[in-house]
N, CA, C and O atoms as a GROMACS GRO file, in nm:
protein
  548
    1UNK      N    1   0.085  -0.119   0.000
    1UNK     CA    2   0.000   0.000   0.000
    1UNK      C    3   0.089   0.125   0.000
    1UNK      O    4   0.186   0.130   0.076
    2UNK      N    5   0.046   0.265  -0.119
    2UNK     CA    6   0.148   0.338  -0.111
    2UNK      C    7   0.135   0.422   0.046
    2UNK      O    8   0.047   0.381   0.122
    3UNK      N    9   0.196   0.503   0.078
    3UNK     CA   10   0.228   0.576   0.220
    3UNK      C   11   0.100   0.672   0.205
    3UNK      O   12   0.006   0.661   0.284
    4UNK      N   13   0.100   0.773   0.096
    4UNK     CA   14  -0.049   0.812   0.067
    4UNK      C   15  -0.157   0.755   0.133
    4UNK      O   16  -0.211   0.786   0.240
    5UNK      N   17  -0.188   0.637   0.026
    5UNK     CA   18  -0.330   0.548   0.085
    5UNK      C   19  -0.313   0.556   0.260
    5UNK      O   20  -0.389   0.626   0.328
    6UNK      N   21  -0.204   0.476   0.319
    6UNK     CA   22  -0.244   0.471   0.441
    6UNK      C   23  -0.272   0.603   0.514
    6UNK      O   24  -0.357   0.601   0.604
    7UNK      N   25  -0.199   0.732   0.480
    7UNK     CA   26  -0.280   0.827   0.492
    7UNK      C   27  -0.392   0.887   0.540
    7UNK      O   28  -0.429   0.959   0.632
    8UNK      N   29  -0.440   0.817   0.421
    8UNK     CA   30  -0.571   0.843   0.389
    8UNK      C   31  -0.715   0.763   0.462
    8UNK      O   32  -0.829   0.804   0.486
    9UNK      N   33  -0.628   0.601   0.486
    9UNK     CA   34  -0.694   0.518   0.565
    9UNK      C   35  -0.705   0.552   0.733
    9UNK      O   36  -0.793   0.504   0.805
   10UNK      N   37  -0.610   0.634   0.775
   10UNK     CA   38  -0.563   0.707   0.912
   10UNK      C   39  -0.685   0.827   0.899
   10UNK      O   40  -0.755   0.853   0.997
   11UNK      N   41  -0.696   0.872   0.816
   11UNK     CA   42  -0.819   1.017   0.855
   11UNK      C   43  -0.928   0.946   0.826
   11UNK      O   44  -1.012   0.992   0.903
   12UNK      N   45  -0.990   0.842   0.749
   12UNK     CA   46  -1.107   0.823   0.739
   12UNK      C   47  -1.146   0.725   0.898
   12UNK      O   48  -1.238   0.729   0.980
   13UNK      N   49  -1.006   0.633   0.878
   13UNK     CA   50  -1.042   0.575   1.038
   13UNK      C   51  -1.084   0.665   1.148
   13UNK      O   52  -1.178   0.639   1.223
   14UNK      N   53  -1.017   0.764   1.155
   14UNK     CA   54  -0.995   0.859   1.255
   14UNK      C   55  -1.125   0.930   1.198
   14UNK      O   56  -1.176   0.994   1.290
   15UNK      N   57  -1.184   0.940   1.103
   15UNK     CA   58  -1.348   1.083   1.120
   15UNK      C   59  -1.429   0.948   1.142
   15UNK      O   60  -1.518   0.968   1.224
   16UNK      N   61  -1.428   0.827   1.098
   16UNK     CA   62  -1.571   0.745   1.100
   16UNK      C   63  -1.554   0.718   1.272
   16UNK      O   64  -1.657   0.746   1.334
   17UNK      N   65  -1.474   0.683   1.328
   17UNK     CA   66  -1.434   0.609   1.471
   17UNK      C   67  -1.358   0.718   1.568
   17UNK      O   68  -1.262   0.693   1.640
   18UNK      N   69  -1.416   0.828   1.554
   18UNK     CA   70  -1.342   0.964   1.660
   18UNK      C   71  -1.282   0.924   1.806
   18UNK      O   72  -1.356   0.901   1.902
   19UNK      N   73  -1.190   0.921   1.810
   19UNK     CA   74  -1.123   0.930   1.923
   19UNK      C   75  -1.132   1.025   2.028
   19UNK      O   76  -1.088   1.138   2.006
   20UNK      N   77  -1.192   0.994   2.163
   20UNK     CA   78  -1.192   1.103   2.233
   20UNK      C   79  -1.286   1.200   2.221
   20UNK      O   80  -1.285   1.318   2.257
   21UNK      N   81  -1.388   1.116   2.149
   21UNK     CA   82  -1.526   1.226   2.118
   21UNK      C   83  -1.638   1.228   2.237
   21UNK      O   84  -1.700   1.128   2.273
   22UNK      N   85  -1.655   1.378   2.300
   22UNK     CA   86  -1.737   1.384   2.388
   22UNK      C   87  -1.729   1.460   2.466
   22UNK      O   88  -1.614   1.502   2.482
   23UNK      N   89  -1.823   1.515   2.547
   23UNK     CA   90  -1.776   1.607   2.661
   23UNK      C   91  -1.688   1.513   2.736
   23UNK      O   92  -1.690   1.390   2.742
   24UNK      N   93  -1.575   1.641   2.817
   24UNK     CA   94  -1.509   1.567   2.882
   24UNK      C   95  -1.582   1.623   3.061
   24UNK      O   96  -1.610   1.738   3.096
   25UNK      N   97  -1.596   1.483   3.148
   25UNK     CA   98  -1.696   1.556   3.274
   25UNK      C   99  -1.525   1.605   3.397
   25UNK      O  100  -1.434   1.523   3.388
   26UNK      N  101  -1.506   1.695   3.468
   26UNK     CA  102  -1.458   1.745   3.513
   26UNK      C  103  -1.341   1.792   3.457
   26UNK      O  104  -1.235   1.765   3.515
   27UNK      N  105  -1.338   1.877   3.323
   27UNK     CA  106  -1.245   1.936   3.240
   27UNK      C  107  -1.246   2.095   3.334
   27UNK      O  108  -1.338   2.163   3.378
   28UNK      N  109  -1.110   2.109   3.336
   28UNK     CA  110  -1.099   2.281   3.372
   28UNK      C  111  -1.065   2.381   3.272
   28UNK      O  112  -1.080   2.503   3.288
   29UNK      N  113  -1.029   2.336   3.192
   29UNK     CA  114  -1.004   2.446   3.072
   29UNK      C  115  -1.116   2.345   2.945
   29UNK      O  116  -1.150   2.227   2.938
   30UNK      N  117  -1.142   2.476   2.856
   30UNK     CA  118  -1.257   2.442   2.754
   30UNK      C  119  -1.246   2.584   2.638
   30UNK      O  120  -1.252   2.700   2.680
   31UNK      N  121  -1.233   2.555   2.517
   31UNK     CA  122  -1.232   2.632   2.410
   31UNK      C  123  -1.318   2.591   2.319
   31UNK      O  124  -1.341   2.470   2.322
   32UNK      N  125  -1.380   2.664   2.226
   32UNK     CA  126  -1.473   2.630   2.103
   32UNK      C  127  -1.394   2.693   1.988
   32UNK      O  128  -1.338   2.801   2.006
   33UNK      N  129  -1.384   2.610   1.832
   33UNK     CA  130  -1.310   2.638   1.755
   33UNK      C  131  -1.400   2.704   1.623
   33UNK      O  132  -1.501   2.636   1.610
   34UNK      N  133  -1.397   2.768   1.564
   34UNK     CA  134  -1.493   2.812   1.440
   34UNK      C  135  -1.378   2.829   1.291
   34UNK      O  136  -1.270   2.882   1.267
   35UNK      N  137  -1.484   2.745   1.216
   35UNK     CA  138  -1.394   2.822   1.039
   35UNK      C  139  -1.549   2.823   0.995
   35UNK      O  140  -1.616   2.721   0.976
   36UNK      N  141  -1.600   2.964   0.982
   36UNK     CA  142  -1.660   3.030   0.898
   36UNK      C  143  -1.626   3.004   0.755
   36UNK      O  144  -1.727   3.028   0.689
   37UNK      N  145  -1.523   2.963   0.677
   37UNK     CA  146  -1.503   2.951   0.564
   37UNK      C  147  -1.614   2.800   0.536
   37UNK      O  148  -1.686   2.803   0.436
   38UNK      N  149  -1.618   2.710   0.604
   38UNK     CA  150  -1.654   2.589   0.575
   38UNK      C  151  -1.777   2.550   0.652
   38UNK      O  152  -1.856   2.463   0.615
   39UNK      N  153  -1.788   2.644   0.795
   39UNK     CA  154  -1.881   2.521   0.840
   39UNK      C  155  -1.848   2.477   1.032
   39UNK      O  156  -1.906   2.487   1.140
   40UNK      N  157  -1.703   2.421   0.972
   40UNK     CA  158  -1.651   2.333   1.097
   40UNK      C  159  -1.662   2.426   1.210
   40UNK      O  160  -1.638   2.546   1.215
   41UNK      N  161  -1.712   2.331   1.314
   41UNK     CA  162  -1.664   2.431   1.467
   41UNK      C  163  -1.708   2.295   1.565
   41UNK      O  164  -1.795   2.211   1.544
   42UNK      N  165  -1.631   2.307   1.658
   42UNK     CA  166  -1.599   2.239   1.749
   42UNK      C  167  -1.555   2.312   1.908
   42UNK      O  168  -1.500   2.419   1.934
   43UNK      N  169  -1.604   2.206   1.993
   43UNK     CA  170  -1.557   2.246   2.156
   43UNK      C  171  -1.404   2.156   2.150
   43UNK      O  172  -1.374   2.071   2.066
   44UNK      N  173  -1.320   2.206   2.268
   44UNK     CA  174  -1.208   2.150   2.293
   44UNK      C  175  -1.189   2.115   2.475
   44UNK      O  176  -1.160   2.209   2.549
   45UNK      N  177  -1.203   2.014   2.516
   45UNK     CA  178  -1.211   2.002   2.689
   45UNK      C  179  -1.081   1.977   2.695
   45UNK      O  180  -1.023   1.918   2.605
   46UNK      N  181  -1.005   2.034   2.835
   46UNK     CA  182  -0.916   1.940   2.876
   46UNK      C  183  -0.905   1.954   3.048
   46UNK      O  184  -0.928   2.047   3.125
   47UNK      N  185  -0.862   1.824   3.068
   47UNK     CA  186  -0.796   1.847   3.216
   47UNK      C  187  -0.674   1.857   3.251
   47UNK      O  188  -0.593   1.765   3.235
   48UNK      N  189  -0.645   1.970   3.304
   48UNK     CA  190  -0.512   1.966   3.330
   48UNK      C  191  -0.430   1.989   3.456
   48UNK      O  192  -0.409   2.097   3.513
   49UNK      N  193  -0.385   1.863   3.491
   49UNK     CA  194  -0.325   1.850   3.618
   49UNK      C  195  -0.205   1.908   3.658
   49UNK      O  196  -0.110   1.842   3.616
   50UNK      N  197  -0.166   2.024   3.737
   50UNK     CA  198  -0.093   2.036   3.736
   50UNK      C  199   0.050   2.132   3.600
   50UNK      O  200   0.064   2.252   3.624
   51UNK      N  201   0.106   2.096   3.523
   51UNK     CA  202   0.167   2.121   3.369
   51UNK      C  203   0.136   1.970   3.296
   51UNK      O  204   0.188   1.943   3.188
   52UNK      N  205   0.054   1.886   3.359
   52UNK     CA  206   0.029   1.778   3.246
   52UNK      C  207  -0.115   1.771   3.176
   52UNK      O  208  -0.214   1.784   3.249
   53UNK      N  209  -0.130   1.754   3.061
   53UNK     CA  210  -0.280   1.747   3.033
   53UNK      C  211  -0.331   1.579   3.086
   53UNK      O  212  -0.301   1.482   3.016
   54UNK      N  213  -0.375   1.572   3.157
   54UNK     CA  214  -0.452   1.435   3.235
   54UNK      C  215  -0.533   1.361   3.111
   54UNK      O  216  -0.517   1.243   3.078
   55UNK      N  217  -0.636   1.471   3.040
   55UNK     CA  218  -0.726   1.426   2.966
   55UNK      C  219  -0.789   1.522   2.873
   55UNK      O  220  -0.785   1.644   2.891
   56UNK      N  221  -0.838   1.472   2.788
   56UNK     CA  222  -0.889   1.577   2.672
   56UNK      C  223  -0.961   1.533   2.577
   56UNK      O  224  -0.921   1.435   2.514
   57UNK      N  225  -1.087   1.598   2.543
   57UNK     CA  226  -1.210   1.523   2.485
   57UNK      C  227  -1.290   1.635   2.360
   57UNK      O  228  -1.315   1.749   2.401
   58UNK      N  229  -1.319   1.608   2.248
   58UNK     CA  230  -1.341   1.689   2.174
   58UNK      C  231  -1.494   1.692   2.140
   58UNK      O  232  -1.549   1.602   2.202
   59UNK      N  233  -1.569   1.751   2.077
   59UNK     CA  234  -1.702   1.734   2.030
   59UNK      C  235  -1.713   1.866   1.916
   59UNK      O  236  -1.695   1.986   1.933
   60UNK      N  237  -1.744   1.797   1.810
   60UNK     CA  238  -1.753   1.930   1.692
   60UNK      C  239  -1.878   1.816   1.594
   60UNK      O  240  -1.943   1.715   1.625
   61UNK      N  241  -1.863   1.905   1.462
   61UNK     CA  242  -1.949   1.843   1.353
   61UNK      C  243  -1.855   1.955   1.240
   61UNK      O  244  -1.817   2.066   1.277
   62UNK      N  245  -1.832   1.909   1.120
   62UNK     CA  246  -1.757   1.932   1.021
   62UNK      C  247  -1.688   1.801   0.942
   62UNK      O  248  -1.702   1.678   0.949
   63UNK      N  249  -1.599   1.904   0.854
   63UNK     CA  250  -1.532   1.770   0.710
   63UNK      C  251  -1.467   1.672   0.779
   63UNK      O  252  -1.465   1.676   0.902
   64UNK      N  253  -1.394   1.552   0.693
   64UNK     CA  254  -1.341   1.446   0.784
   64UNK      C  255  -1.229   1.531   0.824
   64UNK      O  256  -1.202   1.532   0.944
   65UNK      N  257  -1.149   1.610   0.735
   65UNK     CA  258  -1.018   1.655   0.797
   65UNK      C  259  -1.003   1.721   0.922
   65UNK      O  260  -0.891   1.719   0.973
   66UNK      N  261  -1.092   1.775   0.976
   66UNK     CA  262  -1.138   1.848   1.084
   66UNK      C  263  -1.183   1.793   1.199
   66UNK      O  264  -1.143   1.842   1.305
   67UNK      N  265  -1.281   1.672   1.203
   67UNK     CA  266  -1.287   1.578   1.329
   67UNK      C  267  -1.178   1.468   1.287
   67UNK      O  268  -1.156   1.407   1.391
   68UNK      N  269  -1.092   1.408   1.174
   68UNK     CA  270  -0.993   1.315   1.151
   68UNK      C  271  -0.867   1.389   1.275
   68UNK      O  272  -0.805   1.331   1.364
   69UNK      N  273  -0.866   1.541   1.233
   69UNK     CA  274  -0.750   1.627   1.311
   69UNK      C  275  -0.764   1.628   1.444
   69UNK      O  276  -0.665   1.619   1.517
   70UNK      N  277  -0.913   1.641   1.503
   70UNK     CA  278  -0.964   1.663   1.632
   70UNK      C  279  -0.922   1.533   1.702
   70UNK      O  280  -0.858   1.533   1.808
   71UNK      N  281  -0.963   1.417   1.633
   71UNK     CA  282  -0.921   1.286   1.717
   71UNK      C  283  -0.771   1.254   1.706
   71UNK      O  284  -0.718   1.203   1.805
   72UNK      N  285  -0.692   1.278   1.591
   72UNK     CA  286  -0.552   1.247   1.641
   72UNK      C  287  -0.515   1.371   1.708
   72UNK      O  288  -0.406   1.414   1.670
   73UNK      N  289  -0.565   1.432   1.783
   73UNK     CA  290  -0.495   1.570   1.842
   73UNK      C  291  -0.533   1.538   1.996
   73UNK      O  292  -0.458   1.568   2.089
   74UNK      N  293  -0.603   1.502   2.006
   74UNK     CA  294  -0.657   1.400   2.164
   74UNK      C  295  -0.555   1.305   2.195
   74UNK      O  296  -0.501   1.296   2.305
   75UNK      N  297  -0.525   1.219   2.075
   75UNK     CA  298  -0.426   1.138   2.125
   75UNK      C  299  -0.306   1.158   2.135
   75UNK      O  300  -0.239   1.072   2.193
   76UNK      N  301  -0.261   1.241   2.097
   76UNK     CA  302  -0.126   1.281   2.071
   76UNK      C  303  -0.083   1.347   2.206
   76UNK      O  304   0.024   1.320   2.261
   77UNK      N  305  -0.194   1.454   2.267
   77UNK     CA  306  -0.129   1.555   2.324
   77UNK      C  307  -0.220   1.498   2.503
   77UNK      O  308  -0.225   1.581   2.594
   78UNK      N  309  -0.272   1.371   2.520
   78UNK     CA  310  -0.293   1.317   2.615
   78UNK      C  311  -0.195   1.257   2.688
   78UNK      O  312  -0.132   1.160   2.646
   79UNK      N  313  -0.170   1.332   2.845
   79UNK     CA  314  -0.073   1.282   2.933
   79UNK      C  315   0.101   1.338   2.888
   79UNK      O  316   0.211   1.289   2.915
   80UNK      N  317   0.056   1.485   2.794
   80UNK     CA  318   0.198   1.539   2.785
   80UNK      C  319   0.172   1.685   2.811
   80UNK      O  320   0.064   1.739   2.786
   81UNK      N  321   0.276   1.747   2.863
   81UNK     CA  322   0.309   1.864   2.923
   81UNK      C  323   0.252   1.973   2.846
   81UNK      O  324   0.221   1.968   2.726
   82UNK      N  325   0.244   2.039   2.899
   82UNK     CA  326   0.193   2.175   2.848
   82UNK      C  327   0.282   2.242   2.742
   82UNK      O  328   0.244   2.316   2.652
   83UNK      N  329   0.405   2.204   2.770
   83UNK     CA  330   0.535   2.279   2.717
   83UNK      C  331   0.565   2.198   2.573
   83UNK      O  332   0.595   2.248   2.464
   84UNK      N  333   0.546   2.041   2.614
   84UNK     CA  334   0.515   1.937   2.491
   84UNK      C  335   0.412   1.982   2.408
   84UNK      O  336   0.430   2.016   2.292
   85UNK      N  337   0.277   1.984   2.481
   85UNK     CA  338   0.164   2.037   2.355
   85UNK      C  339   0.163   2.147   2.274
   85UNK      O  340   0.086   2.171   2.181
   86UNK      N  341   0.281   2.231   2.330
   86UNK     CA  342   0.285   2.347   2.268
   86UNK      C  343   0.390   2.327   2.158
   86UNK      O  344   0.373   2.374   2.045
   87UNK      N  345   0.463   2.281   2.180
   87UNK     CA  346   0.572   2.230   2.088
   87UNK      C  347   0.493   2.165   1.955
   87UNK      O  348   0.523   2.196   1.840
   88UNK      N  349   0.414   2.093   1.981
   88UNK     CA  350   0.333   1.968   1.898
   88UNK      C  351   0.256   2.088   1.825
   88UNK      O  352   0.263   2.086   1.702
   89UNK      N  353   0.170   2.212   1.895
   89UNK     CA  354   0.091   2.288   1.808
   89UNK      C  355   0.186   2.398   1.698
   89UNK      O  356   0.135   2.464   1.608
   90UNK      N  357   0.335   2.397   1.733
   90UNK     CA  358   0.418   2.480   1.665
   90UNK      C  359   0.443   2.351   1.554
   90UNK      O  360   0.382   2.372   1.449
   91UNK      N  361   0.488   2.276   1.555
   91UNK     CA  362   0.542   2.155   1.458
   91UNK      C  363   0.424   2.114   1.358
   91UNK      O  364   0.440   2.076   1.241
   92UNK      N  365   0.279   2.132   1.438
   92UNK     CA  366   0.174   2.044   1.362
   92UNK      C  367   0.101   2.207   1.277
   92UNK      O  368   0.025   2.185   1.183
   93UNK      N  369   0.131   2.368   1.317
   93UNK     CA  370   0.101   2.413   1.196
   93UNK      C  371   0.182   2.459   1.107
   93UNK      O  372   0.139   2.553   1.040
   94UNK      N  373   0.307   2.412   1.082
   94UNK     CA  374   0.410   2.466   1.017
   94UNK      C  375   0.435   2.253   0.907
   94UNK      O  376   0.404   2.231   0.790
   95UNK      N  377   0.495   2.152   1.006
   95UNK     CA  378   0.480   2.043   0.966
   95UNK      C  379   0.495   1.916   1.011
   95UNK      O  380   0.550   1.886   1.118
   96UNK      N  381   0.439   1.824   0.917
   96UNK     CA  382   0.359   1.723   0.969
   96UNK      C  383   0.485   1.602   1.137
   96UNK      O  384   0.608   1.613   1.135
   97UNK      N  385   0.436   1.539   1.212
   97UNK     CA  386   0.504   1.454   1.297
   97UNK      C  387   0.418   1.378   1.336
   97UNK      O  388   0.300   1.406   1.352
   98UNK      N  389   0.489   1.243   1.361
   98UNK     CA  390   0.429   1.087   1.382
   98UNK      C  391   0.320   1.093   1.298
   98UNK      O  392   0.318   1.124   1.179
   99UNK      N  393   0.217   1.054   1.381
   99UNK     CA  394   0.092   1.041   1.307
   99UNK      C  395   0.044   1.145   1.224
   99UNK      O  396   0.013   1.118   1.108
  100UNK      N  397   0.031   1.291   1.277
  100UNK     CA  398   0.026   1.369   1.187
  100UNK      C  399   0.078   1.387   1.078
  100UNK      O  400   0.046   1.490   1.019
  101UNK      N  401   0.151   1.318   1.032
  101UNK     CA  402   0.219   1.333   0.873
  101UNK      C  403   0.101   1.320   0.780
  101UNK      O  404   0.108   1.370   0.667
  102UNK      N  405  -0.015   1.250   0.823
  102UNK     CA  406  -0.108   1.208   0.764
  102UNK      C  407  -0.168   1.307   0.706
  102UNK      O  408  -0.206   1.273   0.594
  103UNK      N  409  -0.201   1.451   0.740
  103UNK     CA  410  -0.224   1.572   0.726
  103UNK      C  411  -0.122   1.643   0.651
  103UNK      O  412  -0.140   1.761   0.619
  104UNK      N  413  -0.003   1.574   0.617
  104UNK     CA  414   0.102   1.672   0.497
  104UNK      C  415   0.068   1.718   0.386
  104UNK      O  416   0.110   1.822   0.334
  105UNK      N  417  -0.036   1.616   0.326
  105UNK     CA  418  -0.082   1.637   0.165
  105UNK      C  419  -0.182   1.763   0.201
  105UNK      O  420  -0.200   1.838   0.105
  106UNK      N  421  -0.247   1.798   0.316
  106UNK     CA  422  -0.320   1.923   0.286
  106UNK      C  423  -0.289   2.056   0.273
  106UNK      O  424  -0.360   2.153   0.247
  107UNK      N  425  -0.188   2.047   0.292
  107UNK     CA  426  -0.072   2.173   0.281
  107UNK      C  427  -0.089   2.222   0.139
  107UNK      O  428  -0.049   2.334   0.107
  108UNK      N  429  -0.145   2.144   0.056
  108UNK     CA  430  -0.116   2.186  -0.092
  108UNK      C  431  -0.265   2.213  -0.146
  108UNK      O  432  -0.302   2.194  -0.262
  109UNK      N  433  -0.344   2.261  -0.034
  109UNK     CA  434  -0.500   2.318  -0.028
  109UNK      C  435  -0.522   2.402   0.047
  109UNK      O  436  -0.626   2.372   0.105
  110UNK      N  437  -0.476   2.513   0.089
  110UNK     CA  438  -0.494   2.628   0.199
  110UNK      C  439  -0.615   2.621   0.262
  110UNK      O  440  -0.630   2.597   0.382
  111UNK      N  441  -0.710   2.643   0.177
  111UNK     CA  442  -0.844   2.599   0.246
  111UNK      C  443  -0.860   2.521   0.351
  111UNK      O  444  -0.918   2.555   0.455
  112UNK      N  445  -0.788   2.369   0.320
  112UNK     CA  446  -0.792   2.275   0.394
  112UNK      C  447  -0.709   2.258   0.533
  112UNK      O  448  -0.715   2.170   0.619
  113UNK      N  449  -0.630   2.376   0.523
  113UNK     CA  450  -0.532   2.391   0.618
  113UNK      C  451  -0.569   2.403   0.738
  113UNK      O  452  -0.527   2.340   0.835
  114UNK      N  453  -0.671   2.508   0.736
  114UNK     CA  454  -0.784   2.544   0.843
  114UNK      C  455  -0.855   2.416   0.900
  114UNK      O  456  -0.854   2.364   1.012
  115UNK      N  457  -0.913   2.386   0.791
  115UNK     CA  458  -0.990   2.251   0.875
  115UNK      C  459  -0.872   2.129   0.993
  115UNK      O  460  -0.906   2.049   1.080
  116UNK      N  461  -0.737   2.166   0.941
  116UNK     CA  462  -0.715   2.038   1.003
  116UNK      C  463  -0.632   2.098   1.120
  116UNK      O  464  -0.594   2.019   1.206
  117UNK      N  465  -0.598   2.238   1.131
  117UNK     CA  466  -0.574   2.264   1.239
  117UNK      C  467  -0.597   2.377   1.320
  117UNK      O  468  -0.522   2.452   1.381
  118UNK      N  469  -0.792   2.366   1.299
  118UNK     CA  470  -0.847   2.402   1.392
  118UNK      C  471  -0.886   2.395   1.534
  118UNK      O  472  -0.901   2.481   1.620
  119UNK      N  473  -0.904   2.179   1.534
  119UNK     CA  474  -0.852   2.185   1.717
  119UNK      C  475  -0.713   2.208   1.785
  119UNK      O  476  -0.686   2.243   1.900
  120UNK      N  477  -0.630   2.177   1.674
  120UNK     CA  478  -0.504   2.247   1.729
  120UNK      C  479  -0.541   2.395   1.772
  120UNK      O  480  -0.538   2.424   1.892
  121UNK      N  481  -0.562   2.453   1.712
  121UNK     CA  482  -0.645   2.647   1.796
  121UNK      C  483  -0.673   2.643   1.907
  121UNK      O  484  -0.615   2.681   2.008
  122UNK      N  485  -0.828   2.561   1.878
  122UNK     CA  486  -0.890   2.538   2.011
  122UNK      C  487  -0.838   2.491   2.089
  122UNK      O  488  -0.875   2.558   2.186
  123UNK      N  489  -0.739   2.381   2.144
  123UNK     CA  490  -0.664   2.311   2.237
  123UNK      C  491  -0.535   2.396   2.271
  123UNK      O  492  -0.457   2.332   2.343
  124UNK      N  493  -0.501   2.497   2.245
  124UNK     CA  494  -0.388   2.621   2.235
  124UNK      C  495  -0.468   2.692   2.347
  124UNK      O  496  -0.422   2.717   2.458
  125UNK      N  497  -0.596   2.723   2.304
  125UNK     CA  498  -0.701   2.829   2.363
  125UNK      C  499  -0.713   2.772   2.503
  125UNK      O  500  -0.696   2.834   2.608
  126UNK      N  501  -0.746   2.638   2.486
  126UNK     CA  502  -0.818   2.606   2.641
  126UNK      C  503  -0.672   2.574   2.709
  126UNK      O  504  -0.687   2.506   2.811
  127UNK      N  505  -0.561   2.599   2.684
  127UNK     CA  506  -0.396   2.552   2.766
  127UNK      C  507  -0.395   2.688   2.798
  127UNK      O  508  -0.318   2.707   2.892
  128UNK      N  509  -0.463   2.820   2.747
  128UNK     CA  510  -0.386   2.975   2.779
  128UNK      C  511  -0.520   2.969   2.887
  128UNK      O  512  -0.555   3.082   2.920
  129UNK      N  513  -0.595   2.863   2.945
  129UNK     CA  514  -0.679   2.926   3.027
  129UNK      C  515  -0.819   3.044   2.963
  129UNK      O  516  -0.895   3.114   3.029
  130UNK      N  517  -0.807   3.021   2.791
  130UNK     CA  518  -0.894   3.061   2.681
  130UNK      C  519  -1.050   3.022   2.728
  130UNK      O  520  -1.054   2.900   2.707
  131UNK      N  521  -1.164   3.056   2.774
  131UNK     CA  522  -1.289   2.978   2.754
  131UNK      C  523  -1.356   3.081   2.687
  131UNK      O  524  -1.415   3.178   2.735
  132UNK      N  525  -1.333   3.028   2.514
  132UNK     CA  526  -1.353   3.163   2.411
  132UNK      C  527  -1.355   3.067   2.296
  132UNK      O  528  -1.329   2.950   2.267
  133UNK      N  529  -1.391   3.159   2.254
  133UNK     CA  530  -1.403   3.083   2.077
  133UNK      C  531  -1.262   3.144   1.977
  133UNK      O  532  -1.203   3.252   1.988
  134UNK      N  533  -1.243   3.058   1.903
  134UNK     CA  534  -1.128   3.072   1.803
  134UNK      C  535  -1.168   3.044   1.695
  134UNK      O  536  -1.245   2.956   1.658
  135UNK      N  537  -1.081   3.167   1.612
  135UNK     CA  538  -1.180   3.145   1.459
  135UNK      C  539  -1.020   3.100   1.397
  135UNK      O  540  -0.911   3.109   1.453
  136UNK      N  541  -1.055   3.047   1.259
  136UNK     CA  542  -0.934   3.028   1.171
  136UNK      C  543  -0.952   3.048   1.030
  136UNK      O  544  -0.919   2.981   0.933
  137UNK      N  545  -1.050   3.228   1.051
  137UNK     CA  546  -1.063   3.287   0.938
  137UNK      C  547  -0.912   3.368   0.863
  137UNK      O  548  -0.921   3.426   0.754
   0.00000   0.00000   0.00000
């Protein structure tokens, strides 16, 4: 299978079977994400213990790239530092790492750019202590 396809099999897995989809119940930080260009908007929960994120749970409606992004962004940045997730949101909108590579080919759709790292926004928002909405007009 070329590297593409699996790709591709990684975001559809990831929008049909969301990871981490749901309110999260005793979250202390919480952001909502908006792209007016498309549609997408989404909440972002997390708990955060201390400088570690404990837990983090998403709930939106939008394209696959956008809840595909929302659920590998739960997993990625669950049970790592604040200082880590921030690192991960500098690397994941500039370029792709681990799993996120999966999201490289959208780079070459601006449009699409937005959609896939919009909970990255929102999960930025609710780490600054954000309980606000973020646009990625």
């Amino acid at each position: 299978m070329e590297l593409s396809e699996l790709y591709q099999s990684l975001i559809l897995d990831h929008n049909r079977s969301p990871r981490n989809n749901g309110e999260l119940a005793g979250a202390n930080r919480v952001a909502e994400g908006r792209n007016p260009m498309c549609g997408d908007q989404l909440r972002v929960w997390l708990k955060v213990d201390g400088d570690r994120i404990a837990d983090v749970a998403f709930l939106g409606k939008g394209c696959a790239i956008s809840q595909a992004s929302a659920s590998l962004m739960t997993t990625v940045v669950k049970g790592k530092t604040r200082g880590e997730a921030e690192l991960m949101f500098d690397r994941s909108t500039r370029a792709a790492l681990g799993k996120l590579a999966a999201f490289g080919g959208v780079s070459r759709f601006p449009a699409r750019v937005k959609c896939a790292s919009l909970s990255w926004h929102a999960m930025r928002a609710a780490l600054h202590g954000a309980d606000t909405g973020v646009s990625t007009e």
